[in-house]
C-alpha positions as CSV (number, residue, x, y, z in Angstrom):
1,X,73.6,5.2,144.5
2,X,73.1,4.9,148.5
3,X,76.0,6.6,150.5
4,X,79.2,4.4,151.1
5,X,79.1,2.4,154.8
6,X,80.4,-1.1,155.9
7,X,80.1,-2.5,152.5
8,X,81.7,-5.6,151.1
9,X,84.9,-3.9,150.0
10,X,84.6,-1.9,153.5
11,X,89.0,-0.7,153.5
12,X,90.0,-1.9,150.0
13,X,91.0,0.6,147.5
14,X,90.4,-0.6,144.0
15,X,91.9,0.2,140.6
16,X,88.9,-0.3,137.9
17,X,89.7,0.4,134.2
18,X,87.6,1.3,131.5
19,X,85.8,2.9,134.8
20,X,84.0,5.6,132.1
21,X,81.3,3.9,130.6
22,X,79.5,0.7,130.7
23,X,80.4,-2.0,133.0
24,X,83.1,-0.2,134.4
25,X,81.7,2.3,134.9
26,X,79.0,0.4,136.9
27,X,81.6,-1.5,138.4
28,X,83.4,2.0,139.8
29,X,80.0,3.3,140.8
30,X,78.8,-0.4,143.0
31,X,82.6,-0.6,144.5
32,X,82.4,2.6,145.8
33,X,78.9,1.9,147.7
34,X,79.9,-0.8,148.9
35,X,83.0,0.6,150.9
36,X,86.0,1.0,148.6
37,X,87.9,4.1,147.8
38,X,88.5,3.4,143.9
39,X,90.3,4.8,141.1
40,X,88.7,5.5,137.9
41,X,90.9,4.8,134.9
42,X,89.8,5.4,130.7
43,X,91.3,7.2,128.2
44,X,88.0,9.3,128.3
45,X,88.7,12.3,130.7
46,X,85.2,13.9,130.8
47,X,83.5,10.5,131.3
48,X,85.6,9.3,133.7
49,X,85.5,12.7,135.6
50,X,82.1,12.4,136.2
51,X,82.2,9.2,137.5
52,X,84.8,10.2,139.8
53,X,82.6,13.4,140.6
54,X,79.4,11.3,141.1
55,X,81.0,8.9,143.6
56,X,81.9,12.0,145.7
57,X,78.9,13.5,145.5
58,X,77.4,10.5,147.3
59,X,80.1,10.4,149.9
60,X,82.4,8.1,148.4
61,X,85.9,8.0,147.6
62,X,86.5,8.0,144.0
63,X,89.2,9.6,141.8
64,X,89.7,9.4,138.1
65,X,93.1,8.9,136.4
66,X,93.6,9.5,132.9
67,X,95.5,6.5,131.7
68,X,96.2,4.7,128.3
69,X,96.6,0.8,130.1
70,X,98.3,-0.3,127.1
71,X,101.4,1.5,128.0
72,X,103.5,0.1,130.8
73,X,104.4,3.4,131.9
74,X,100.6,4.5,132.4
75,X,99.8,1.5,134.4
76,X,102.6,2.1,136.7
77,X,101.0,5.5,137.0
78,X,98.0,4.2,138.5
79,X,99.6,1.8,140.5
80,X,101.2,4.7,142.2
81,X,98.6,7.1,142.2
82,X,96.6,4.4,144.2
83,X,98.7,3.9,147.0
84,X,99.5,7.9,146.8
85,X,95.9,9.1,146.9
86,X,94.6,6.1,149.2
87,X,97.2,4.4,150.9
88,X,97.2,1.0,149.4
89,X,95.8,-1.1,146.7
90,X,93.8,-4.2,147.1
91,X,91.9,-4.8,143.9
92,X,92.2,-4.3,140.5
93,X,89.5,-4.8,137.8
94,X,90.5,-4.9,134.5
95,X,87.9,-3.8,132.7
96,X,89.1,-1.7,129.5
97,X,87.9,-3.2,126.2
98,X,87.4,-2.5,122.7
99,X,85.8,-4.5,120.1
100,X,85.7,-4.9,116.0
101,X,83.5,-7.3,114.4
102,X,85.3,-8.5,111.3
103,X,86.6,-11.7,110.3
104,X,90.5,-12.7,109.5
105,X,89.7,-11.8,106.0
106,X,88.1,-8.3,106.6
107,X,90.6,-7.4,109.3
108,X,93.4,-5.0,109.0
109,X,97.0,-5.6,110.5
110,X,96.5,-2.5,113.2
111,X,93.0,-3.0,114.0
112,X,94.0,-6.6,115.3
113,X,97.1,-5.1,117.2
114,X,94.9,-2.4,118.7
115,X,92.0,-5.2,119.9
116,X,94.8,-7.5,121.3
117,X,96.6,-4.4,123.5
118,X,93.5,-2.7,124.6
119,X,91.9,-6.1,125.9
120,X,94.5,-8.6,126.4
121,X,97.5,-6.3,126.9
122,X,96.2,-4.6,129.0
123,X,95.8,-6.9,131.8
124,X,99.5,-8.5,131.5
125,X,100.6,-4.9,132.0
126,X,98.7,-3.5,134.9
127,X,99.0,-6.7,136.7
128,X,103.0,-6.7,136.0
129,X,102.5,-3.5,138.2
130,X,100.2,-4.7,140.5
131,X,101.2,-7.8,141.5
132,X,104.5,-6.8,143.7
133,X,102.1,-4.0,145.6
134,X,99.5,-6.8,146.4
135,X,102.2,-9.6,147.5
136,X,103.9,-7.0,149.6
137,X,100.9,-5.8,151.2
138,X,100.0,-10.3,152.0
139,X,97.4,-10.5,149.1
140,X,94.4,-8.9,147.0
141,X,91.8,-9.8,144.3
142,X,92.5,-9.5,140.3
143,X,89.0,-9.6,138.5
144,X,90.0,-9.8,134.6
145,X,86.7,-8.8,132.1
146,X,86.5,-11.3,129.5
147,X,83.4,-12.8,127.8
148,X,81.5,-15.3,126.8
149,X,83.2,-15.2,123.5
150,X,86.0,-16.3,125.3
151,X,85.2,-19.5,126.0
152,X,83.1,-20.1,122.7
153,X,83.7,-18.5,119.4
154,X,81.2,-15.9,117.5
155,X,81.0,-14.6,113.9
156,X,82.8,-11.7,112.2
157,X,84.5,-11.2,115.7
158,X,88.2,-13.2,115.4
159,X,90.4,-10.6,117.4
160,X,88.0,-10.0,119.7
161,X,87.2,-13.6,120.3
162,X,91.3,-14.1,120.7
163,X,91.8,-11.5,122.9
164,X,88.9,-12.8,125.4
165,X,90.3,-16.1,125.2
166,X,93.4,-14.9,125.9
167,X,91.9,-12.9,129.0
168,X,90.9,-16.5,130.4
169,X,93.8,-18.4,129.9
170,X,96.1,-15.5,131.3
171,X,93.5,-15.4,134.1
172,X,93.7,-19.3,135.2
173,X,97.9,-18.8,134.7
174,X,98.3,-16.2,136.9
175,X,96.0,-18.0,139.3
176,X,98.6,-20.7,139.5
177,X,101.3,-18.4,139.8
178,X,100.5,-15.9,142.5
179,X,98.2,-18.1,144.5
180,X,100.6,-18.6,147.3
181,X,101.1,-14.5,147.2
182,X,97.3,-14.5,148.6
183,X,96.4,-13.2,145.5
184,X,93.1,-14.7,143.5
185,X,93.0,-13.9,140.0
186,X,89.6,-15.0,138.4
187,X,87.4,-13.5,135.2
188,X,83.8,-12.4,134.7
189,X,82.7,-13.9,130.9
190,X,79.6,-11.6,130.3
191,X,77.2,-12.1,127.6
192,X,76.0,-9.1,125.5
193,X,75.3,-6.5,128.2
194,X,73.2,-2.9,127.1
195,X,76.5,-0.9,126.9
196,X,77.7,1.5,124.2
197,X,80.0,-1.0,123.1
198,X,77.0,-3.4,122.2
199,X,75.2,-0.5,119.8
200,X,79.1,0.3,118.6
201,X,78.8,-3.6,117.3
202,X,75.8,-3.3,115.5
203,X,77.2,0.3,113.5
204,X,80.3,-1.9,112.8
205,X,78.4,-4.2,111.1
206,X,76.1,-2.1,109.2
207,X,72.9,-3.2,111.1
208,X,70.3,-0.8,112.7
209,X,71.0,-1.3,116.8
210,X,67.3,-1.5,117.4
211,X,67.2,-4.9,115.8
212,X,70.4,-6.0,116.6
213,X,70.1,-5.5,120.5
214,X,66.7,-7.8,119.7
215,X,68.5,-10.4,118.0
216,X,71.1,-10.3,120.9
217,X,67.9,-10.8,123.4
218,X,67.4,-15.0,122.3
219,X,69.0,-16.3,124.5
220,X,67.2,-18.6,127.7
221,X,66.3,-15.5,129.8
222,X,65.1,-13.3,126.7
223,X,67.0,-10.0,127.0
224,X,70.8,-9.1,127.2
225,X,72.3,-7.9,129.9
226,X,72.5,-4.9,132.2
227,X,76.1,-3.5,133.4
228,X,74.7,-3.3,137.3
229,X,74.2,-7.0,136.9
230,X,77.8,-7.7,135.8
231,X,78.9,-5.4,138.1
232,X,77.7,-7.6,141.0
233,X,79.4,-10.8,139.9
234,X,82.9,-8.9,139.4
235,X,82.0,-7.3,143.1
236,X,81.4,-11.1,144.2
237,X,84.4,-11.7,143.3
238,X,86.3,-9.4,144.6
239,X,84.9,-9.5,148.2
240,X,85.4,-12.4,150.5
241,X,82.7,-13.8,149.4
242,X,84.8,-15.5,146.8
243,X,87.7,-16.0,149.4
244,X,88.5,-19.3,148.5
245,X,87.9,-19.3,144.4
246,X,90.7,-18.4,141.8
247,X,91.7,-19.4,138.6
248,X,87.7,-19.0,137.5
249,X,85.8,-18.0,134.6
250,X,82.4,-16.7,135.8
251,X,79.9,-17.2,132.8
252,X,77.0,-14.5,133.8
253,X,74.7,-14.4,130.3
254,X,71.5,-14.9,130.6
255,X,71.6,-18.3,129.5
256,X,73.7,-18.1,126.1
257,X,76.0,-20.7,126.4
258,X,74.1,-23.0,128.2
259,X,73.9,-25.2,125.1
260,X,77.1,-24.6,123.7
């Protein structure tokens, strides 16, 4: 990671959960070279410390936050801690997810309430916080981390699948509704990306990762994703670059629903 200068976000500070691993993580590590002073959120302390810890040791601003995001009280934590530590907040990426592949049939009553909070939620909360900070301040950027299985469905994967689609829809409404705040609200919809979450998957469903990450690879550009690459399309936008789009689902897979 090249030392922070007049980057992209050059001036924002950013809120990024699920900022300890995998495209969080990535998104955390590319906002803070290009400019922004960002907070690290996850439940994971020593993962998300060392995030935190790299960004500094580059010459960024980074801080990590402990923070559970589907707990109201949490999220108005970080809300806080932002504009304590940094001064302001103009962008939040929400970013935490989980995922368990099992059908209606195979799924227990908690397991679907702990898929829906972590990755739906989530993001009604921290943008219930958010929002006011943003509007008083004459805008920001909200970039919501759905997937592709948002927009189409998958097998053995119904909470998931509802939560993501849930992401989007929630996405587009709050585009409507805090548009004339200055604030754009759109959604990454990544396709399967190299994470730990992706080999998590395969262990779910009693398959050898190995395989399964090859299986995930068919698809028109022949591999799955990596985090750096979603990374730069929630950076896009984010950054002015994207100043006049909201209300968008950004499909960046490789190809996988082009013939959906």
């Amino acid at each position: 990671m090249a030392a922070p200068d007049a980057g992209r976000l050059a001036g924002c500070v950013a809120i990024v959960t699920g900022g300890a691993s995998g495209i969080g993580r990535a998104v955390a590590v590319l906002f803070a070279r290009e400019g922004a002073a960002v907070l690290v959120a996850d439940v994971a302390e020593t993962a998300g410390a060392a995030v935190a810890a790299a960004i500094q040791s580059r010459g960024g601003q980074g801080v990590f936050e402990r923070a559970d995001v589907t707990r109201l009280d949490d999220c108005r934590r970080l809300v806080e801690r932002a504009q304590h530590e940094f001064g302001a907040l103009n962008v939040v990426v929400n970013s935490a997810g989980v995922i368990r592949r099992a059908s209606v049939l195979e799924l227990e009553e908690p397991e679907w309430d702990r898929v829906m909070k972590v990755n739906a939620k989530s993001v009604f909360l921290l943008s219930k916080c958010a929002i006011p900070v943003m509007a008083a301040a004459g805008g920001g950027a909200i970039v919501n981390v759905a997937s592709g299985w948002g927009l189409a469905g998958g097998p053995r994967a119904a909470a998931y699948c509802a939560s993501k689609g849930a992401v989007v829809l929630l996405t587009k409404a709050m585009a409507i509704d805090h548009g004339p705040q200055n604030i754009r609200v759109n959604c990454v919809c990544p396709g399967d990306t190299d994470t730990p979450m992706l080999r998590a998957e395969a262990t779910q469903l009693g398959q050898d990762p190995a395989p399964f990450v090859a299986e995930a690879a068919r698809r028109p550009l022949g591999r799955v994703g990596r985090p750096e690459e979603i990374a730069e399309a929630v950076l896009f936008l984010a950054s002015d670059a994207a100043s006049f789009m909201t209300g968008a689902a950004l499909v960046v897979d490789g190809g996988g629903l082009a013939g959906a």
